[in-house]
N, C-alpha and C positions, 0 to 999 in steps of 0.2 A: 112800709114794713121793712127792718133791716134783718136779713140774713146774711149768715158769713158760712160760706163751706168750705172747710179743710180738708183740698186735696192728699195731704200727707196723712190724715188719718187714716184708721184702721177700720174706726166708723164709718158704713157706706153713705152716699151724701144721699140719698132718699134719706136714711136713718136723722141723719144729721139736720133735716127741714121737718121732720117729726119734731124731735125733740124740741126742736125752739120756736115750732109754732105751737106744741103744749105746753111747754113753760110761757111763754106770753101768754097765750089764754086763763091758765092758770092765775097767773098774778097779773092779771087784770092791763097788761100792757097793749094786749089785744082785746076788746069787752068784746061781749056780747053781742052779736048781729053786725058786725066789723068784717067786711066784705072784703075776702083773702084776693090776692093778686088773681088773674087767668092763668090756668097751667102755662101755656105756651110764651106769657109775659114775663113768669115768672123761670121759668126755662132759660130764657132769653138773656134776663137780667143777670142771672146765676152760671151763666156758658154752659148748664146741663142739657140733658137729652131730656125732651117736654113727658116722656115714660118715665123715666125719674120722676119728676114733678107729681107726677098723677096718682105713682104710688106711694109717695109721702101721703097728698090728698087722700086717698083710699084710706090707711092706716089711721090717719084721723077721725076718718069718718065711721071708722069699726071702733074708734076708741071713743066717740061720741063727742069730741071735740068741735068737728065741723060738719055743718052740712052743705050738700049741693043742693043745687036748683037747677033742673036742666035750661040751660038760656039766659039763665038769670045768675050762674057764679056761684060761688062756697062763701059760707058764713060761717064765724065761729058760733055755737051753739052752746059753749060752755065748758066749767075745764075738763071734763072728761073723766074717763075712769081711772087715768096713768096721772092723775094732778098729786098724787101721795108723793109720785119721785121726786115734785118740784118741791116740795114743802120743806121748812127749815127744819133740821134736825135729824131728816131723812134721807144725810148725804145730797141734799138739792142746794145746798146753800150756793155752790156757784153757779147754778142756773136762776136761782132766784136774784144772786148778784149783776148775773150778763142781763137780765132780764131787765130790770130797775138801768142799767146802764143805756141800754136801748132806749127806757123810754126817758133818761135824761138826755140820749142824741137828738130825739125826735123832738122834744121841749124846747130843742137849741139852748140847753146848758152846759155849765163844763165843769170839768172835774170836781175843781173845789166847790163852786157849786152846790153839786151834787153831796160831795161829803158833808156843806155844814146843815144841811137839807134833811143829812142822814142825822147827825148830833143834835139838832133840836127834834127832828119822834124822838131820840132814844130818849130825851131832857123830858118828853112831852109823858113819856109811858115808865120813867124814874125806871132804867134800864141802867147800869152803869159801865162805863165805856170809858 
C-alpha cells in the first residue's frame, strides 16, 4: 500500500491516511478483506507517531471502512459511508485519479501506460475524450 504524507499541509497527516485509505477502498485499489499494514509498521514506514496511525485506523473504522481483528490486524470492509467524497463528480475526481495512479504504481506500469489504458475504457464506454 502506497501512502504519501504532506508535511506542509494544513491537512493533519492522521486526516491525510483517512482519506487515501477511503479513496482506495472506495475505488477498489484496496478490495475487500485486504489486510491494512500494523499500526506500528505503518508508523514506521510513514516517520509518524504509531497514535497518529491508530487514529486514522479508528476513524475508519467509525466510517465503516475497515475493521480490526484483535491479533489478527485491520481489513478493509468496504468503502464506507465517506465513499460519496470519492466519487466522480463530487469534487473526488482527483482522488479517484491519485487512486487509479497508485494502483498503476503497484501494477508496475507507467505513465503512458496508464493513459492509453485510460483511452481505450473511455473508446470501450463511447465517452469522448
Amino acid at each position: 500500500m502506497i501512502l504519501e504524507i504532506d508535511t506542509a499541509s494544513a491537512t493533519p497527516p492522521y486526516e491525510q491516511i483517512r482519506e487515501q485509505v477511503a479513496t482506495m477502498a472506495a475505488t477498489g485499489v484496496l478490495p475487500v478483506g485486504a489486510r491494512l499494514p500494523a499500526i506500528r509498521q505503518l508508523a514506521g514506514d510513514l516517520g509518524l507517531a504509531a497514535g497518529t496511525v491508530a487514529r486514522a485506523y479508528h476513524e475508519l473504522e467509525v466510517d465503516g471502512v475497515i475493521e480490526s481483528r484483535r491479533r489478527h490486524g485491520s481489513f478493509v470492509r468496504g468503502p464506507g459511508r465517506g465513499a460519496a467524497r470519492a466519487a466522480p463528480g463530487s469534487g473526488g475526481l482527483d482522488a479517484v485519479a491519485r487512486a487509479f495512479a497508485v494502483a498503476v504504481h503497484q501494477l508496475g506500469a507507467n505513465q503512458l501506460e496508464a493513459l492509453e489504458a485510460v483511452r481505450r475504457a473511455f473508446d470501450k464506454i463511447g465517452t469522448p475524450g
